[in-house]
C-alpha positions as CSV (number, residue, x, y, z in Angstrom):
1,X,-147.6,-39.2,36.2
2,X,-146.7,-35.5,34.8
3,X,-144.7,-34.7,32.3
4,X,-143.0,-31.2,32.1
5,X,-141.6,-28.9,29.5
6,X,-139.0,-25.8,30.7
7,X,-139.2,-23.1,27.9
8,X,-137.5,-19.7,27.5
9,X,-139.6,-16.7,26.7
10,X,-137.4,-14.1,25.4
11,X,-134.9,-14.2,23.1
12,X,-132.4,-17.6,24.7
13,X,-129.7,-17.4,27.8
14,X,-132.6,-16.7,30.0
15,X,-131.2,-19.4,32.6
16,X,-133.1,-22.3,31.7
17,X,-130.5,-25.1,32.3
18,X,-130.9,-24.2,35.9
19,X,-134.3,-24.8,36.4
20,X,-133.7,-27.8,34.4
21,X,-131.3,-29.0,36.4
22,X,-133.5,-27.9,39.2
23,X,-136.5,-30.1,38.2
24,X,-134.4,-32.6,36.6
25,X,-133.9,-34.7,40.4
26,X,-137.7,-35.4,39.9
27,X,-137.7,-36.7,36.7
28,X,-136.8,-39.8,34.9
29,X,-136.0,-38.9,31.3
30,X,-134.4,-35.4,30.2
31,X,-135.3,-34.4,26.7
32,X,-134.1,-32.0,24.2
33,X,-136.4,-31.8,21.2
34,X,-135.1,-28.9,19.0
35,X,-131.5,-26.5,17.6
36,X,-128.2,-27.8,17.8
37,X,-124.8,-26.3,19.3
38,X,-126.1,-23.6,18.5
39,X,-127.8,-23.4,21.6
40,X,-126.2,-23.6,25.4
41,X,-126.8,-24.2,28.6
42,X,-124.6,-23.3,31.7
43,X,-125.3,-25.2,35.1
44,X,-123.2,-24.3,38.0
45,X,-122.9,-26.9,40.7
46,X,-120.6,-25.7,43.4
47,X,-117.2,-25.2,41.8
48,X,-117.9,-26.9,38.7
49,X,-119.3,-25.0,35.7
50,X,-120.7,-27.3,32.7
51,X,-121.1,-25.7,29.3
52,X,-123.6,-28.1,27.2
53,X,-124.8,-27.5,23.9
54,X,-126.1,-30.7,22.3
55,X,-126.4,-33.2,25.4
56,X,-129.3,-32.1,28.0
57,X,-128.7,-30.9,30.9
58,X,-130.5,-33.4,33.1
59,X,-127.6,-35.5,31.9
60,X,-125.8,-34.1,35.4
61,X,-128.0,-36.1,37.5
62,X,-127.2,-39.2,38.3
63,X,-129.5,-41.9,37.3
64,X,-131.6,-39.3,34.9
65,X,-131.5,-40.5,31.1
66,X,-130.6,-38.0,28.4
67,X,-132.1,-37.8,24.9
68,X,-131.4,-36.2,22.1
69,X,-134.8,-35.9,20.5
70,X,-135.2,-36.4,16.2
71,X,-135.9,-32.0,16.1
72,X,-132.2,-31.4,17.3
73,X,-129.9,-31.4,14.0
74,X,-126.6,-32.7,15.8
75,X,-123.1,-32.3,14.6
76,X,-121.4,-35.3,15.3
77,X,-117.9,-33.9,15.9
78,X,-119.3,-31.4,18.3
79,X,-121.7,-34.3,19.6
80,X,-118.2,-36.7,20.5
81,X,-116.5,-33.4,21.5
82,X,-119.0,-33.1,24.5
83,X,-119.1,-36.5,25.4
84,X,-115.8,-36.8,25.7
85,X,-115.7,-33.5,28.2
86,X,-118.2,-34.9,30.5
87,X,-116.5,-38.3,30.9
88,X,-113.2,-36.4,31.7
89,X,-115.5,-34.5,34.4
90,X,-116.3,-37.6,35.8
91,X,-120.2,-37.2,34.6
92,X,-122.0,-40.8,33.4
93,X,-122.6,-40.7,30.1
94,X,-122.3,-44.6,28.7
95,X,-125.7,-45.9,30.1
96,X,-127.9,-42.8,30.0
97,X,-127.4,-40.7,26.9
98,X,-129.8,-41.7,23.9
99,X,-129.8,-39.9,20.5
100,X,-132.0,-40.2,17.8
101,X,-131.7,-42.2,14.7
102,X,-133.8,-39.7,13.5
103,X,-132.3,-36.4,13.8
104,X,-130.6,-34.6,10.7
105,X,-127.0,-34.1,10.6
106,X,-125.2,-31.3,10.6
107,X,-121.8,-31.5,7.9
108,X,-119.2,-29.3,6.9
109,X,-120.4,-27.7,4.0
110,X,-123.5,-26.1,6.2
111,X,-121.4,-23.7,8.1
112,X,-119.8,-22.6,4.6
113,X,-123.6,-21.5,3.2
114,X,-124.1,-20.3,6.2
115,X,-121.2,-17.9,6.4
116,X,-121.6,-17.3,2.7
117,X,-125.4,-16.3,3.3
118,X,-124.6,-14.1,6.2
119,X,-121.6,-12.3,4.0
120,X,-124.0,-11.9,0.5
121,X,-124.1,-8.3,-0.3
122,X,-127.7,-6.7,0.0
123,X,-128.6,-9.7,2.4
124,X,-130.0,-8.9,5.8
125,X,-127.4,-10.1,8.4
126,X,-129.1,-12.0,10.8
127,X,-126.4,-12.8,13.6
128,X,-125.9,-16.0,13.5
129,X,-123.6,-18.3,15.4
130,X,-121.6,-19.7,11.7
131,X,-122.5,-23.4,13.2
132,X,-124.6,-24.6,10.2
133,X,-127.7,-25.1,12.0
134,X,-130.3,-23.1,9.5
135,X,-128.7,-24.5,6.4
136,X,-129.4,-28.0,8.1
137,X,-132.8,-27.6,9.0
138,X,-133.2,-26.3,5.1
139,X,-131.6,-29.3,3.9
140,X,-134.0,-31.3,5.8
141,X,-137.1,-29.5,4.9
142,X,-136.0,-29.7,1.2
143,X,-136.1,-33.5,1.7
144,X,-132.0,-33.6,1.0
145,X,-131.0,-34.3,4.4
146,X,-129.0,-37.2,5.9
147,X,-130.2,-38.3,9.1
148,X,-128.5,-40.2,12.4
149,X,-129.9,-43.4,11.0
150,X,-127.7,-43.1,7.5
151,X,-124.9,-41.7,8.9
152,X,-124.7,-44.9,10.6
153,X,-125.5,-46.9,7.5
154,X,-121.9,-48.7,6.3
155,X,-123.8,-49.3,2.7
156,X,-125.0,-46.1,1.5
157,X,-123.2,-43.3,3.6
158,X,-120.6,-42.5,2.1
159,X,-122.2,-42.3,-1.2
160,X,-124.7,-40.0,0.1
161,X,-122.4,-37.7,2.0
162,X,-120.2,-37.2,-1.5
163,X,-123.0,-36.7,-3.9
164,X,-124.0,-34.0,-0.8
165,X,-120.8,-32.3,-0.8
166,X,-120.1,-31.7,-4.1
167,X,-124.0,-30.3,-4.7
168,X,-123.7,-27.8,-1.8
169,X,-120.1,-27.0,-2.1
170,X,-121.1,-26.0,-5.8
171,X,-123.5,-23.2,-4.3
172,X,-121.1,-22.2,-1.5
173,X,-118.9,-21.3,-4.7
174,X,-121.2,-19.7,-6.4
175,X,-121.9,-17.7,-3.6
176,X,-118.3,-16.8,-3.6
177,X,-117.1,-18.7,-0.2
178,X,-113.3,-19.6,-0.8
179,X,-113.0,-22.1,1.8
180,X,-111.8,-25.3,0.5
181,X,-112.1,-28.5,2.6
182,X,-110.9,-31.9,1.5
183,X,-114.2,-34.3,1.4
184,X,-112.5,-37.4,1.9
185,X,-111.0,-36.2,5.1
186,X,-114.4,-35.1,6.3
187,X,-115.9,-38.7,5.5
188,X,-113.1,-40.3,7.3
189,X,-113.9,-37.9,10.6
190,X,-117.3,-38.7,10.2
191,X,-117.4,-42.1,9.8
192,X,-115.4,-41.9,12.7
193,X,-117.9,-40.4,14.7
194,X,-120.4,-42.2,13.4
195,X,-119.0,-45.5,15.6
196,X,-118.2,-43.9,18.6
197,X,-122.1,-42.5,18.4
198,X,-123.5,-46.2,17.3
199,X,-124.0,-47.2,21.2
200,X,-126.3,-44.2,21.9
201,X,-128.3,-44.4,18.9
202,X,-132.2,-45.7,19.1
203,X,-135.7,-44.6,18.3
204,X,-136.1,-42.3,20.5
205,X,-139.7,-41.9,19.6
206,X,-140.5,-45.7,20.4
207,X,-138.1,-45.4,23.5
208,X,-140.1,-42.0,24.5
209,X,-143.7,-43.4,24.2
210,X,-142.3,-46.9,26.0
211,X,-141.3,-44.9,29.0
212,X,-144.6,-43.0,29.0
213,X,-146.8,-46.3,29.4
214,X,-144.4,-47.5,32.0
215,X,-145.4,-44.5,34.4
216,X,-141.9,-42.8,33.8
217,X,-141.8,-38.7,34.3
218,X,-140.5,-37.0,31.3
219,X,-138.6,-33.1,31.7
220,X,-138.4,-31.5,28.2
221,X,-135.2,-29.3,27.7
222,X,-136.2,-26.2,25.6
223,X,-133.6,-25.0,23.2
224,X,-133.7,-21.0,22.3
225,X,-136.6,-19.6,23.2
226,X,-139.7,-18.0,22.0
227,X,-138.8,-15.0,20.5
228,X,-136.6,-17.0,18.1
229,X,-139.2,-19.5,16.9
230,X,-139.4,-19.6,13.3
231,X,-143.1,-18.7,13.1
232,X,-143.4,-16.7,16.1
233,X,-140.4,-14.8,16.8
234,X,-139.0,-11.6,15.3
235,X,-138.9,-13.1,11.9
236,X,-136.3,-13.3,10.4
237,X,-133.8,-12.6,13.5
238,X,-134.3,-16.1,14.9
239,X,-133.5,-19.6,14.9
240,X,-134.5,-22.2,12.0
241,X,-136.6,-24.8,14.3
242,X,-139.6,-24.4,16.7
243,X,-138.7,-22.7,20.0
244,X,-141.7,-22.9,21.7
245,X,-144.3,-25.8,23.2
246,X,-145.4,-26.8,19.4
247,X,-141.6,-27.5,18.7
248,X,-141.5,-29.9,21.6
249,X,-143.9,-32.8,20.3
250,X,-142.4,-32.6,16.8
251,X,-139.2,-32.9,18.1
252,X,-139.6,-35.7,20.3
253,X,-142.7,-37.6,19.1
254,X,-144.5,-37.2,22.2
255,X,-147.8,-36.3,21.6
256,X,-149.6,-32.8,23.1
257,X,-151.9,-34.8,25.0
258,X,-148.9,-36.0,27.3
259,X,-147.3,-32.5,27.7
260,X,-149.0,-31.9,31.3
261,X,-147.2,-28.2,32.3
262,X,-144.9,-25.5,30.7
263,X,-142.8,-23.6,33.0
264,X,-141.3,-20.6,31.2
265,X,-138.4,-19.3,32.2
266,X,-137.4,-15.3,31.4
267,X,-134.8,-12.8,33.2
268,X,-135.6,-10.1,35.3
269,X,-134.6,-8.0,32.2
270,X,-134.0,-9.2,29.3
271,X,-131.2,-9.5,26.7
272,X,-131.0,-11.1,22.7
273,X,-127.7,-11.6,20.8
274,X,-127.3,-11.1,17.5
275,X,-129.1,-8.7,15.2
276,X,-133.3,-7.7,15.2
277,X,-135.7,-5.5,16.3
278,X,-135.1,-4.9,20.4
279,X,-138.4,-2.8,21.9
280,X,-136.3,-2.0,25.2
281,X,-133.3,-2.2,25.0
282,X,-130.5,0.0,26.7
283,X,-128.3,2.0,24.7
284,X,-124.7,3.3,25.8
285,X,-123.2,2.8,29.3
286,X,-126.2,1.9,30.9
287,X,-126.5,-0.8,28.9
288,X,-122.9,-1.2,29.2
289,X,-123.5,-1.5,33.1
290,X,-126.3,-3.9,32.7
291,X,-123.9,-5.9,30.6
292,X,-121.3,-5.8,33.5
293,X,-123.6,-6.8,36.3
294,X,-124.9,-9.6,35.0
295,X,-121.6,-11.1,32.8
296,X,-124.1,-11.2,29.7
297,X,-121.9,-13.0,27.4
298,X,-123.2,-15.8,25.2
299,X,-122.7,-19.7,26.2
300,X,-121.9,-20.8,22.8
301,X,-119.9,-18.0,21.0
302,X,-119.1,-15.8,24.2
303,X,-120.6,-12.7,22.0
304,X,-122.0,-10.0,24.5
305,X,-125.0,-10.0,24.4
306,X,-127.7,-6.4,23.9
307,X,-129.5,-5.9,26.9
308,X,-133.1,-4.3,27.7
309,X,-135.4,-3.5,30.3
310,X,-138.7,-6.5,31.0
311,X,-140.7,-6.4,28.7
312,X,-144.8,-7.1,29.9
313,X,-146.4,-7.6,26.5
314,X,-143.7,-9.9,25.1
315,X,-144.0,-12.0,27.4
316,X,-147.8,-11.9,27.9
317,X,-147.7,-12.6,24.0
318,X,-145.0,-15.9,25.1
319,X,-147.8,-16.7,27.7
320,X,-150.1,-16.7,25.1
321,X,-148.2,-19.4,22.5
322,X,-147.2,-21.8,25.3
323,X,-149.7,-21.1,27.8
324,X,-147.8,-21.4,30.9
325,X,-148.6,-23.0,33.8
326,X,-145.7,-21.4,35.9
327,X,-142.8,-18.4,35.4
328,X,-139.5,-18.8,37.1
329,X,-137.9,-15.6,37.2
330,X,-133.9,-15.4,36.6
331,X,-131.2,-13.0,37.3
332,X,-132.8,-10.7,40.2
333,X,-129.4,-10.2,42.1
334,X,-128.2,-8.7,39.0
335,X,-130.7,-6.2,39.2
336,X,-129.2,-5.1,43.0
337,X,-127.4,-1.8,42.3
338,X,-130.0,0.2,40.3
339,X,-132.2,2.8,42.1
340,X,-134.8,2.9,39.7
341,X,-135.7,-0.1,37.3
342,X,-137.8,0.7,34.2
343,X,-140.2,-2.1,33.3
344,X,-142.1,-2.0,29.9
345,X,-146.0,-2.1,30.3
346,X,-146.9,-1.2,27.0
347,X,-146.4,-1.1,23.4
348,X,-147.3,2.1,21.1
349,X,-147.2,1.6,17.6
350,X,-147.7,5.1,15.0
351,X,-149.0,6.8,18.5
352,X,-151.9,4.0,18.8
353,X,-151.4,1.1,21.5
354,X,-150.4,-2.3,20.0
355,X,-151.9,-5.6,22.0
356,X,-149.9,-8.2,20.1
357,X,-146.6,-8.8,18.0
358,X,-146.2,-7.2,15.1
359,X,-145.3,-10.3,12.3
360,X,-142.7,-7.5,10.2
361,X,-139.7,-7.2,11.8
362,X,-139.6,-3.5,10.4
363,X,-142.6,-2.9,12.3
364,X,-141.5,-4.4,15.3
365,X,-138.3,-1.7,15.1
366,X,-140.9,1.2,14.9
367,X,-142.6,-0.3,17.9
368,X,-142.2,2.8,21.0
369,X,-141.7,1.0,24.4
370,X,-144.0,2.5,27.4
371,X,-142.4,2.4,30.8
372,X,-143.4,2.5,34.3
373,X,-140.5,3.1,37.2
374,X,-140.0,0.5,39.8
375,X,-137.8,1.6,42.8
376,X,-135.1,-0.5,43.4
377,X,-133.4,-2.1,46.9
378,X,-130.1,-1.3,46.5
379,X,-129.2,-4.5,48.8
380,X,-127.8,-7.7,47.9
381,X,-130.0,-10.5,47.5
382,X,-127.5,-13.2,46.2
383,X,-128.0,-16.8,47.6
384,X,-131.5,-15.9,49.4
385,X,-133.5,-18.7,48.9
386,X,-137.2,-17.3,51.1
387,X,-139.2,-15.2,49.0
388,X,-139.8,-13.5,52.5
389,X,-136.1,-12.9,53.3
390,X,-136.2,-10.4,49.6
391,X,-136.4,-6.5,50.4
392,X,-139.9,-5.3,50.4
393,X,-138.7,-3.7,47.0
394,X,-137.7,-6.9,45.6
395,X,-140.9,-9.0,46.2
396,X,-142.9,-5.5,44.9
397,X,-141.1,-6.0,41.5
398,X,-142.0,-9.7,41.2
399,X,-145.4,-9.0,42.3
400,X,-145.8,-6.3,39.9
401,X,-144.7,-8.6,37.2
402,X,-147.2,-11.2,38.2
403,X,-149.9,-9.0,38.4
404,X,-149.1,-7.4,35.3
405,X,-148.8,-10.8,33.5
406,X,-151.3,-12.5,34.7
407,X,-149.5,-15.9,35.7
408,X,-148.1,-17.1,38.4
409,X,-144.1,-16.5,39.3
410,X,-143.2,-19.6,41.0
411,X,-139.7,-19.4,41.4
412,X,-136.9,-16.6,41.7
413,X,-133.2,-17.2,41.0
414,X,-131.1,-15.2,43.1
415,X,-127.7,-16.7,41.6
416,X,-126.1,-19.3,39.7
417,X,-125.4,-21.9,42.1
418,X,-127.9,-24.6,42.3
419,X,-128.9,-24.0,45.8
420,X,-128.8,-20.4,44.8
421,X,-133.0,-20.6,44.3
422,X,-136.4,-19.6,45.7
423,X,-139.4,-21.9,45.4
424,X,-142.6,-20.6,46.6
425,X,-144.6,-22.7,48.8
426,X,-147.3,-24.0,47.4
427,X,-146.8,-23.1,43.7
428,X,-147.6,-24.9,40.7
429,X,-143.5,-25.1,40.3
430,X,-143.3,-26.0,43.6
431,X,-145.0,-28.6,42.7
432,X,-143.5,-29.6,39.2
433,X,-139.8,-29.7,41.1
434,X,-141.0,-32.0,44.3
435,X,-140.9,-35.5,44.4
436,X,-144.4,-37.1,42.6
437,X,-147.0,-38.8,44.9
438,X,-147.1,-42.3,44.1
């Protein structure tokens, strides 16, 4: 038995849900342990395109059970919202999608500090998507939070969510937000939610560690990515949970021990949304054009996203928190038209060369990218699915990366289709996405 955990290494939309969904016919149990609709997935299967930004994406198998770990904060409007969209596209939801009774909820008065922290004069504005995520996962470290398991509760709910309200709708005054919203109507919608959610609520945790002793193969979802981790990203342009592999036990109450391989997932460039310090990225219209090629528009928000040139030492320095056991490499074909592609080898930081991440984010923006040229194939490769059917100039640039990272790149995406996908032969993700030996 092996369990596996799909991570992205940059800064999110790196293309995980497709390896997910990739992996995901091989597993049993599909986790997501961290964020909340904040964070999407796209998986294209033929014709049909599925946006997801609460339930996992594994959930598209059939037969595959979905769980919304305790780490995710969920908003239970969006939460029904979603449900209800993958029942009208004929996906099975009713007997295989499990959500936490421990995870925090997200309520209307979080996007409105959230919007009023992101409007504060003299505040650094940090980009954020407005969905209320951070002010949640502050509510819940301040020990204020109301989890899955009282939202639930008929007794004390409704006494809780009131006394909530008129706290933080106090401070969203203060801090000058003039939104009003009628509580009681909220409590009413919630309450709501809370008994169309009531079948799909457990312990997660218990259910998790159940499956684990009955030889059942768990695929964790990563939310985000490592870049945005609150400890280890670009501080403080990033999300409010933990993006990378530490993130995953917490959330899910798995313990390390049982967390076998980490395949991280990063683009064949690399792109962030929202504001923060950006080594490589590409100003003006050829940024513009990079933007173009490869529809770089976010999941969630549709905000275009900034885009960059690979970056080596930030994702050696990804390699290094999660220790991978596997890269899959997304996005190549978008890469067909250029001549020359730029790949950053290096950091320099005041004219001396830097070796790890800066922890200032002012820093970080000082940071001078060093580049080597690549040439390019200017040839389509979308839909190959042979590493040996790539031009020559192709399979240089992933070996380059390899070599230069020192890890293995198992897999290649060459488009967003599902059977649009290399898998090399005897790699470690060849053999994390094949059937296990029993």
């Amino acid at each position: 038995m092996s369990n596996l955990a799909v991570l992205g290494l940059q800064w999110g939309d790196e293309g995980k849900g497709k390896l997910i969904d990739l992996a995901a016919e091989h597993y049993d149990i599909v986790v997501r342990c961290q964020g909340g609709n904040n964070a999407g997935h796209t998986v294209q299967v033929g014709e049909d395109v599925y946006k997801l930004s609460l339930v996992p994406s594994g959930i598209l198998w059939p037969g595959k059970t979905a769980v919304v770990g305790n780490g995710v904060v969920v908003n239970p409007v969006a939460m029904v919202r979603e449900i209800d969209s993958l029942r009208a596209a004929g996906v099975q939801v009713d007997t295989n999608l499990l959500i936490s009774n421990r995870a925090h909820v997200v309520f209307p008065y979080h996007p409105l500090i959230e919007r009023s922290s992101e409007d504060s004069p003299g505040r650094r504005r940090i980009g954020t998507t407005s969905r209320g995520i951070g002010p949640c996962y502050e509510d819940k470290a301040a020990r204020r939070g109301i989890r899955v398991a009282e939202l639930l509760s008929r007794d004390h709910f409704a006494r809780r969510f009131r006394a909530n309200a008129e706290e933080r709708s106090t401070v969203a005054a203060a801090l000058g937000v003039g939104e009003p919203w009628d509580v009681e109507a909220a409590l009413a919608e919630y309450q709501e939610c809370a008994e169309r959610l009531r079948p799909f609520v457990t312990d997660t945790s218990k259910f998790l560690n159940d499956s684990i002793r009955q030889g059942r193969r768990l695929l964790f979802e990563g939310a985000q990515a490592t870049m945005l981790d609150v400890d280890f990203g670009t501080y403080p342009y990033l999300t409010s949970s933990n993006a990378s592999a530490g993130g995953l036990c917490t959330g899910s109450g798995v313990s390390p021990r049982l967390l076998h391989d980490i395949a991280g997932v990063a683009k064949a460039y690399a792109t962030r949304v929202g504001e923060g310090p950006f080594a490589t990225e590409i100003r003006g219209s050829a940024g513009e054009a990079l933007r173009a090629a490869g529809n770089e528009y976010g999941t969630v928000t549709g905000r275009p996203r900034r885009c960059g040139w690979f970056d080596i030492p930030l994702l050696r320095y990804a390699h290094a928190i999660n220790h991978l056991s596997t890269l899959f490499i997304t996005k190549l074909d978008v890469l067909d038209y250029l001549d020359r592609i730029p790949v950053c080898t290096g950091y320099r930081y005041k004219g001396a060369p830097l070796d790890w991440m800066p922890a200032i984010s002012e820093e970080y923006e000082q940071v001078e990218a060093v580049y080597e040229e690549l040439p390019g194939w200017n040839r389509p490769t979308r839909g190959v699915t042979s590493f040996e059917d790539l031009p020559s100039a192709a399979r240089n640039y992933i070996g380059f990366l390899e070599d230069r990272l020192d890890v293995e790149i198992g897999g290649v995406s060459t488009g967003p289709e599902r059977d649009e996908t290399i898998v090399r032969e005897g790699s470690a993700l060849d053999r994390l996405t094949s059937p296990q030996p029993t």
